[in-house]
C-alpha positions as a Markdown table, in Angstrom:
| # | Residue | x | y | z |
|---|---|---|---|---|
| 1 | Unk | -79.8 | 82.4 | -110.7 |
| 2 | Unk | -80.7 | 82.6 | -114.0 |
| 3 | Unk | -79.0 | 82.5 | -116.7 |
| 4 | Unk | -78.0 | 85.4 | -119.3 |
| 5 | Unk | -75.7 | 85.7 | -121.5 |
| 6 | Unk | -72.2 | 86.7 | -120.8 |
| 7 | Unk | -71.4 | 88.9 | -123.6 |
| 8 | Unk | -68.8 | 92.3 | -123.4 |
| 9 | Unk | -71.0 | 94.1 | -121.0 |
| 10 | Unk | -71.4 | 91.6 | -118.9 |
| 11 | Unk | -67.8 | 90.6 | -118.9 |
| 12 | Unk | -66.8 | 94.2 | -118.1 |
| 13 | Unk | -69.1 | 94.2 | -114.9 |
| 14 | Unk | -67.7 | 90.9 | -113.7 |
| 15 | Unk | -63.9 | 92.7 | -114.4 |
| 16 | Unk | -64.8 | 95.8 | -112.7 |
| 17 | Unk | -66.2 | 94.2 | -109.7 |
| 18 | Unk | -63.8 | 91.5 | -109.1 |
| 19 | Unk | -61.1 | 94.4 | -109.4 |
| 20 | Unk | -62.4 | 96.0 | -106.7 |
| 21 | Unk | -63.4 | 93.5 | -104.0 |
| 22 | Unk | -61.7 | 90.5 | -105.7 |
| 23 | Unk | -64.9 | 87.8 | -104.9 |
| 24 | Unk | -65.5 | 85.9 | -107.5 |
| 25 | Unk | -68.7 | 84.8 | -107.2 |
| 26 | Unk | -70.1 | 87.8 | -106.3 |
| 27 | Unk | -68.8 | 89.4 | -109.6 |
| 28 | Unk | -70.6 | 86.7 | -111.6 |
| 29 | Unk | -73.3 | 88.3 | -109.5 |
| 30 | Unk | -72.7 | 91.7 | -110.3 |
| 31 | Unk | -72.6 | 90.7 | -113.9 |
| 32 | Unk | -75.8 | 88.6 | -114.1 |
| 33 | Unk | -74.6 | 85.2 | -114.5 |
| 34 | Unk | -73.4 | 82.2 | -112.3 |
| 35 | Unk | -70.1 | 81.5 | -111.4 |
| 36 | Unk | -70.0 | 78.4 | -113.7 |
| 37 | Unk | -70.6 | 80.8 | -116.5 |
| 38 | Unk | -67.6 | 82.5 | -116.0 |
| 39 | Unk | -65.6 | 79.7 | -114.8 |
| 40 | Unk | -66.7 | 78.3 | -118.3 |
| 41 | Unk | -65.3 | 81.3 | -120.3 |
| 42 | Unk | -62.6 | 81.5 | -118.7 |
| 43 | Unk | -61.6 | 77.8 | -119.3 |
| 44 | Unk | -62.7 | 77.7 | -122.9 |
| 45 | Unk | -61.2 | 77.4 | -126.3 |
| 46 | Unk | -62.3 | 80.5 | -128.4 |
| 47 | Unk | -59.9 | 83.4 | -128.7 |
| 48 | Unk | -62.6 | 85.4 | -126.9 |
| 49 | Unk | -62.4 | 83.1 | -123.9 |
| 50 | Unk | -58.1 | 83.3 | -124.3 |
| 51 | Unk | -58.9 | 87.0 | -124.5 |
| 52 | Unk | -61.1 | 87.3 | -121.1 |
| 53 | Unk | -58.4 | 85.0 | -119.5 |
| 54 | Unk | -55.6 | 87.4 | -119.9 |
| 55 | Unk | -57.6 | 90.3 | -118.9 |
| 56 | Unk | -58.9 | 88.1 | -115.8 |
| 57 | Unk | -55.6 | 87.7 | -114.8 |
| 58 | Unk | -54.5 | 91.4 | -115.4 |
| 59 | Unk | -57.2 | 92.2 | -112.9 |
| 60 | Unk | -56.7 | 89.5 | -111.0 |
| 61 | Unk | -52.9 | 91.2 | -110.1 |
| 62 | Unk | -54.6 | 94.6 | -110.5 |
| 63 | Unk | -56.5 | 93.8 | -107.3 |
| 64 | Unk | -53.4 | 91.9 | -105.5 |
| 65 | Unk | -51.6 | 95.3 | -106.0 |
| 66 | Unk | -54.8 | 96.9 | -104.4 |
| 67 | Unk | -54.3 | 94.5 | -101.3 |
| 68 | Unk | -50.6 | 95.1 | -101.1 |
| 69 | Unk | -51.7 | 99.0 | -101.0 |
| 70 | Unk | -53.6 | 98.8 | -98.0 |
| 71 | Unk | -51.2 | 96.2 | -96.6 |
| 72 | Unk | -48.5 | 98.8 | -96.2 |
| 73 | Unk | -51.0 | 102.0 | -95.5 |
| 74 | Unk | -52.0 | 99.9 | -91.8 |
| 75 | Unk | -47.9 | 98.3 | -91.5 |
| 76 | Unk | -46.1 | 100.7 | -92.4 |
| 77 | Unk | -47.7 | 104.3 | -92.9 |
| 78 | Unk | -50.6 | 103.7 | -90.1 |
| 79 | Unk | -54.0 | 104.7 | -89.3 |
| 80 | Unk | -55.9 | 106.7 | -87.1 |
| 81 | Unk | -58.2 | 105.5 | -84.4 |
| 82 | Unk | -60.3 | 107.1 | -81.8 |
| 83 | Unk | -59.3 | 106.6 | -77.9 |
| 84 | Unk | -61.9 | 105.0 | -76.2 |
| 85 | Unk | -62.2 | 105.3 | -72.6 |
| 86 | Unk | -64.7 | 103.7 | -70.2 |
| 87 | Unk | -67.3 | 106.7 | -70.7 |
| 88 | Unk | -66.7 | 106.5 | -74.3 |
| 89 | Unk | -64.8 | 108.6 | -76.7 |
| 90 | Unk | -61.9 | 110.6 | -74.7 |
| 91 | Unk | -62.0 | 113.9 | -76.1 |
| 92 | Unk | -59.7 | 116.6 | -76.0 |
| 93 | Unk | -60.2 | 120.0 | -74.1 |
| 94 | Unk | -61.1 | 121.6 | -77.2 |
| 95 | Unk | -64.1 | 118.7 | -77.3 |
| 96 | Unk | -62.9 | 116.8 | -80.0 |
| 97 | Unk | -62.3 | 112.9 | -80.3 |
| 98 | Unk | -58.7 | 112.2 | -79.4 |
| 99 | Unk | -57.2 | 110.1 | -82.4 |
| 100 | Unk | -54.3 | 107.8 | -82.2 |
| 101 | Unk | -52.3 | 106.2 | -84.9 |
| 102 | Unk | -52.2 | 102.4 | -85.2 |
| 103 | Unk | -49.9 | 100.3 | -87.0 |
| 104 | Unk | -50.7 | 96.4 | -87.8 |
| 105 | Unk | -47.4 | 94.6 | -86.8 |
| 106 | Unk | -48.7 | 90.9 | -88.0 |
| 107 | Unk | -49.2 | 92.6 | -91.5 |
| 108 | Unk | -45.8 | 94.4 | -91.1 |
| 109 | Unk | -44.4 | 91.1 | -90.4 |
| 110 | Unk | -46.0 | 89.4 | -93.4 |
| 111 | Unk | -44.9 | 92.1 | -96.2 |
| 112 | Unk | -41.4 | 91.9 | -94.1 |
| 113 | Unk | -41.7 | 87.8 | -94.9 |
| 114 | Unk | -43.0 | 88.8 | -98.4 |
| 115 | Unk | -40.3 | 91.1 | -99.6 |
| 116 | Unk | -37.1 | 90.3 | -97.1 |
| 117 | Unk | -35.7 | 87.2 | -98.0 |
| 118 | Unk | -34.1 | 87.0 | -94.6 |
| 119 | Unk | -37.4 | 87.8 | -92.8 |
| 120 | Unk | -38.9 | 84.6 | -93.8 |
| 121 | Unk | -39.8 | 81.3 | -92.2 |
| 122 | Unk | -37.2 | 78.6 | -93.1 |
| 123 | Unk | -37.7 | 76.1 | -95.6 |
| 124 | Unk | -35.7 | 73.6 | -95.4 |
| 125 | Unk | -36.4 | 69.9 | -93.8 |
| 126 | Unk | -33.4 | 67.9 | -93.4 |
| 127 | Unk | -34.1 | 64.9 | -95.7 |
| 128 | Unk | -32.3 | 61.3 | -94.1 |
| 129 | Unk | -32.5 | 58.1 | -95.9 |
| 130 | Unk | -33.9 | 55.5 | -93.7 |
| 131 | Unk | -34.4 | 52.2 | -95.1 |
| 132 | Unk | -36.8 | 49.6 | -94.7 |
| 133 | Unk | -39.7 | 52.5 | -94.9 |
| 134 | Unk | -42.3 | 53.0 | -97.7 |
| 135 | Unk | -44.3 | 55.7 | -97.9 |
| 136 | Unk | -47.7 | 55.6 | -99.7 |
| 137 | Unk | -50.0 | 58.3 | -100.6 |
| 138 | Unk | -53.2 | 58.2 | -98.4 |
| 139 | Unk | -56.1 | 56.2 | -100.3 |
| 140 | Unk | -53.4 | 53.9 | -102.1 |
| 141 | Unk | -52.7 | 50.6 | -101.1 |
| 142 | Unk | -49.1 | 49.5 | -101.6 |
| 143 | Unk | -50.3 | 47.4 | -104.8 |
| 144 | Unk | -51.4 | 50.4 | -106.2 |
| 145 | Unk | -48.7 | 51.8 | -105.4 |
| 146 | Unk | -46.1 | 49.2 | -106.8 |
| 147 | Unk | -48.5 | 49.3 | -110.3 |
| 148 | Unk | -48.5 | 53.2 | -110.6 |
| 149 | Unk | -44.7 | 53.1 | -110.3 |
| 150 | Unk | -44.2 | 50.0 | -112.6 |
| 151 | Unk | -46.8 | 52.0 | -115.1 |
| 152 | Unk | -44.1 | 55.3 | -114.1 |
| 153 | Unk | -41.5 | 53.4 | -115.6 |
| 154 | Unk | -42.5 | 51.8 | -118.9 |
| 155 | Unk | -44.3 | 55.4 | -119.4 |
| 156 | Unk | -48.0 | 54.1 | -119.1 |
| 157 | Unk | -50.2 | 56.9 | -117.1 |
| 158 | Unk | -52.2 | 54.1 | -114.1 |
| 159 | Unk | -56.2 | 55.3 | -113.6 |
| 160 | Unk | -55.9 | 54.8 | -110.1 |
| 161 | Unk | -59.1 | 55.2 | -107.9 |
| 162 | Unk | -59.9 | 58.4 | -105.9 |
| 163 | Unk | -58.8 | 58.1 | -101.7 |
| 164 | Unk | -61.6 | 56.3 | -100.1 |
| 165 | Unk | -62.2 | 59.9 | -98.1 |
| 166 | Unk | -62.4 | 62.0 | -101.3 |
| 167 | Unk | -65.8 | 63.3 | -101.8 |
């Protein structure tokens, strides 16, 4: 894509259509520039960029709310469907579609998890001391493990290499 700048208008297209449909790169899209254009402004040091930050976000919850909306519209309040039959549309004797309302119980059982605290998965793992067992980060071998802690301790940061399968 090429590039053009990202200036107020611009920024207000990417807002409007991430707001809506909440895709990010498709809003860099919809405003004319790349997603590393955005990703840069958003990430960068001027007030401006502090100032599209905070209003990213505000849309950003703005469109979580949206999703919550329709959430509870197919859990809770339902939706119609048409009854199809083996000939097609079952229609009444007035000849029109028969509708049926739906309701979603996996999403009425994830805004139950959401907002009922007893509703929700547990959390807890029972944590038992067993000795003679050391656990090492994958892609650490235990003398980089032994440094990182001794750097840990005597408040040095280690530059430890990436895991052999990081790409």
């Amino acid at each position: 894509m090429a590039a053009y700048k990202f200036d107020a208008d611009a920024k207000r297209r990417f807002l409007a259509y991430y707001e809506q449909h909440g895709r990010f790169y498709q809003a860099a899209n919809a405003a004319g520039v790349s997603g590393e254009t955005v990703y840069r402004c958003l990430h960068g040091d001027s007030e401006d960029s502090k100032a599209f930050a905070a209003e990213f976000e505000e849309c950003k919850g703005r469109f979580r709310d949206l999703v919550e909306q329709e959430v509870h519209r197919r859990a809770i309040e339902g939706y119609d469907e048409y009854v199809v039959g083996k000939g097609g549309l079952v229609m009444d004797k007035d000849g029109n579609p028969v509708m049926q309302r739906r309701y979603s119980d996996r999403l009425l059982e994830l805004f139950s998890k959401r907002h009922i605290k007893e509703y929700r998965d547990k959390q807890d793992a029972p944590v038992t001391n067993v000795t003679n067992v050391l656990v090492i980060p994958a892609g650490q071998s235990v003398d980089q493990w032994q440094a990182a802690q001794l750097a840990l301790q005597g408040s040095v940061v280690p530059v430890l290499p990436p895991p052999k399968d990081a790409k």
